[in-house]
VEXKEVO-652221 format. One record per residue (C-alpha): x, z, y. Coordinates in steps of 0.02 Angstrom, whole numbers, plus 50000, padded with zeros to 5 digits. Layout:
N
XZY/...
END
This chain:
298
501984997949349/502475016049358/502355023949188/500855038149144/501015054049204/500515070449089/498765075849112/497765086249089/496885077249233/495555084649326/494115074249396/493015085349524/491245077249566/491205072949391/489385069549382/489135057749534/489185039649558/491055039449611/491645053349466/490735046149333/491605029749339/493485038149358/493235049049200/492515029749129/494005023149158/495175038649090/494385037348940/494705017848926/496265022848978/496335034248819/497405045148898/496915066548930/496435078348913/495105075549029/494345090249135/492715085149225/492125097549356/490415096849404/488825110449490/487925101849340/488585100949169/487155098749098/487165080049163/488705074949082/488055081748910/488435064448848/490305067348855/489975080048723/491205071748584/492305061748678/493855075048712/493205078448897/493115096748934/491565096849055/491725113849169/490455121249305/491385122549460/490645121849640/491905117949794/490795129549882/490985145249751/492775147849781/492915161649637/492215148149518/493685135349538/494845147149475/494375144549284/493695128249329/495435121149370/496435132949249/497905122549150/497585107149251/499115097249290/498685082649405/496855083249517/495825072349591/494735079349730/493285068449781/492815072249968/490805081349963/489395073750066/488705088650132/488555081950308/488135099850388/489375103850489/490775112950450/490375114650273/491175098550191/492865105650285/492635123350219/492485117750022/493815106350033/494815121750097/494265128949946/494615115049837/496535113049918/497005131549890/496245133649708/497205118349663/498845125349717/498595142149639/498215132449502/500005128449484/499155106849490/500965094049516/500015079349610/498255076949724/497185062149718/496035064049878/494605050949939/494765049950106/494115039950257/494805024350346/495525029950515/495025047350509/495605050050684/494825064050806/494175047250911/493205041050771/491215040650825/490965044850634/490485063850634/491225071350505/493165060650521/493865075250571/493385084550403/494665071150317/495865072550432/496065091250424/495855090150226/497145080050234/498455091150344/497855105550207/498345094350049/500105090750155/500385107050195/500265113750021/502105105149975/501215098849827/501565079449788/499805067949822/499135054049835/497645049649985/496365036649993/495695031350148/494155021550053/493355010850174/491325010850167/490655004250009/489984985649987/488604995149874/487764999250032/487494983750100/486254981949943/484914991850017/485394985650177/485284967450112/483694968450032/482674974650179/483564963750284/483014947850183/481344956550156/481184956250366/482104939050385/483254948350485/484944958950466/485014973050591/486344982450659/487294991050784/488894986850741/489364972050875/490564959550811/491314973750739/492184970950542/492254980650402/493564981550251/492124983550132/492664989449963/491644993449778/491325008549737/492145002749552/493554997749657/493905013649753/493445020849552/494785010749471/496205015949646/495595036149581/496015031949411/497565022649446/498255036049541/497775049549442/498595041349296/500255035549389/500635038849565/502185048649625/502645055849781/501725057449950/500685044250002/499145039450100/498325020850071/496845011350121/495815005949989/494874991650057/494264973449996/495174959750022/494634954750189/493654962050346/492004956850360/490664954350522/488924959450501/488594939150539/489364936050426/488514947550302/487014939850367/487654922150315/487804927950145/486334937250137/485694917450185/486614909550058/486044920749929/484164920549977/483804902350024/483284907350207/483834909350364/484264925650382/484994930550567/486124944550640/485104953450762/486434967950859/485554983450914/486054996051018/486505013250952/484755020651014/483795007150949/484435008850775/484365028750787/482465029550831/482025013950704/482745025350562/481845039050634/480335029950626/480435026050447/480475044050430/482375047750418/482965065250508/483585062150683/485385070650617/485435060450461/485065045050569/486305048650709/487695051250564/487205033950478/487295026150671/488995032250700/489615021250559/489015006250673/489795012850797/491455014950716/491244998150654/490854990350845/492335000050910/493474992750763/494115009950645/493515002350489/494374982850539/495594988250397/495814975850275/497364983350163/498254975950022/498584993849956/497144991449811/498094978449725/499864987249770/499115000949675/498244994449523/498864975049521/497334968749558/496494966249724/494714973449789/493004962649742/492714953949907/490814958049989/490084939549959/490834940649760/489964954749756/488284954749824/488284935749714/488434945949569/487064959449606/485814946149691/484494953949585/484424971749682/484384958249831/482554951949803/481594968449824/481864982049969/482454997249904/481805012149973/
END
């Protein structure tokens, strides 16, 4: 294992899903000092105590990063989600260039399997240019092409076995789904250790069909559940229908689409490479959440 770098480390997102569980595991780690960056300090206020210094900082404030990132040594940037366009692209310029005038020695950044310009999902090319900025800065890094999370196919599970079907446009398509814990404990990892330049696909262990996410789902519910493939339109307007705005269901589509045309078939040993231990696969983990399986989530 490659030894522990010298913080401090700086988590950015610090307050969502993904953040929260990286500045977990740095504290497990018991190594710092910690710097978590987050629009909302006020919901980390139960870091208060632990040695994390919780700043304000907003990827789309540039003046704000300044202080935000001031004396950090090593920096993980976790992509946004703002799917309007051009904006994710424009903080993460933001992001790139504070963290290099911060005078930062190494970037973690959560990218996207196969962010290629061909990829149906919308905003690929946001990744791909954030990650030409993070090259061009000279600056040593580390990027994480995370696959899409296994977490989603919780929501996705329950209303399936809810409607005794699992829809989707994704063909026989496959998909390295990974944890968001995993892709949590890859951040952490290389936060805390990696050198160089590098770019690896954090993935589970294997790729997996929506059949044969319906065969789980069927396993884990005691009925039939079948895999019913939709076209792109079909699954556009039935989101639509339940209410969902036509761009917001277009940009969930796409990731069907990129699944049917085989960009997210990656199914990487880089997770264990990384941390020594491989990804949760999809049917070990939707056994061991088959609780949030029983009632739609909506």
């Amino acid at each position: 294992m490659t030894s522990m770098r010298n913080g401090p480390f700086i988590v950015t997102g610090a307050s969502g899903h993904l953040g929260r569980q990286v500045i977990d595991r740095l504290i497990e780690a018991k190594v710092g000092p910690i710097i978590a960056i987050t629009r909302s300090p006020e919901k980390l206020n139960d870091l208060k105590g632990m040695a994390v210094d919780v700043r304000k900082g907003d990827f789309n404030d540039a003046g704000s990063l300044g202080s935000a990132f001031g004396g950090g040594r090593r920096i993980l940037i976790i992509s946004t989600d703002d799917l309007t366009p051009g904006a994710r692209l424009a903080a993460h310029k933001n992001a790139v260039a504070a963290a290099q005038a911060a005078g930062v020695t190494h970037i973690v950044y959560t990218s996207l399997t196969n962010p290629v310009k061909d990829s149906p999902i919308s905003f690929a090319p946001d990744h791909a240019e954030t990650e030409t900025l993070i090259a061009g800065t000279g600056i040593d890094h580390t990027v994480l092409r995370n696959n899409l999370y296994a977490d989603l196919l919780l929501m996705a599970g329950a209303q399936s076995i809810a409607m005794g079907r699992h829809f989707a446009a994704a063909g026989d398509g496959a998909t390295g789904y990974v944890t968001r814990a995993d892709c949590a404990r890859a951040a952490a990892h290389a936060l805390m250790h990696a050198t160089g330049r590098q770019t690896l696909d954090i993935t589970g262990p294997e790729a997996v069909s929506q059949a044969e996410v319906a065969a789980i789902l069927s396993d884990l519910s005691g009925k039939k559940i079948p895999y019913v493939a939709l076209p792109t339109e079909d699954l556009v307007q039935a989101m639509i229908g339940k209410g969902l705005p036509e761009f917001m269901a277009r940009v969930f589509a796409s990731f069907d689409e990129a699944i049917a045309q085989g960009y997210l078939a990656v199914a990487s040993a880089d997770l264990k490479t990384l941390t020594g231990t491989p990804g949760q696969s999809v049917r070990d983990f939707l056994t061991a959440h088959r609780d949030a399986l029983r009632t739609p989530q909506g």
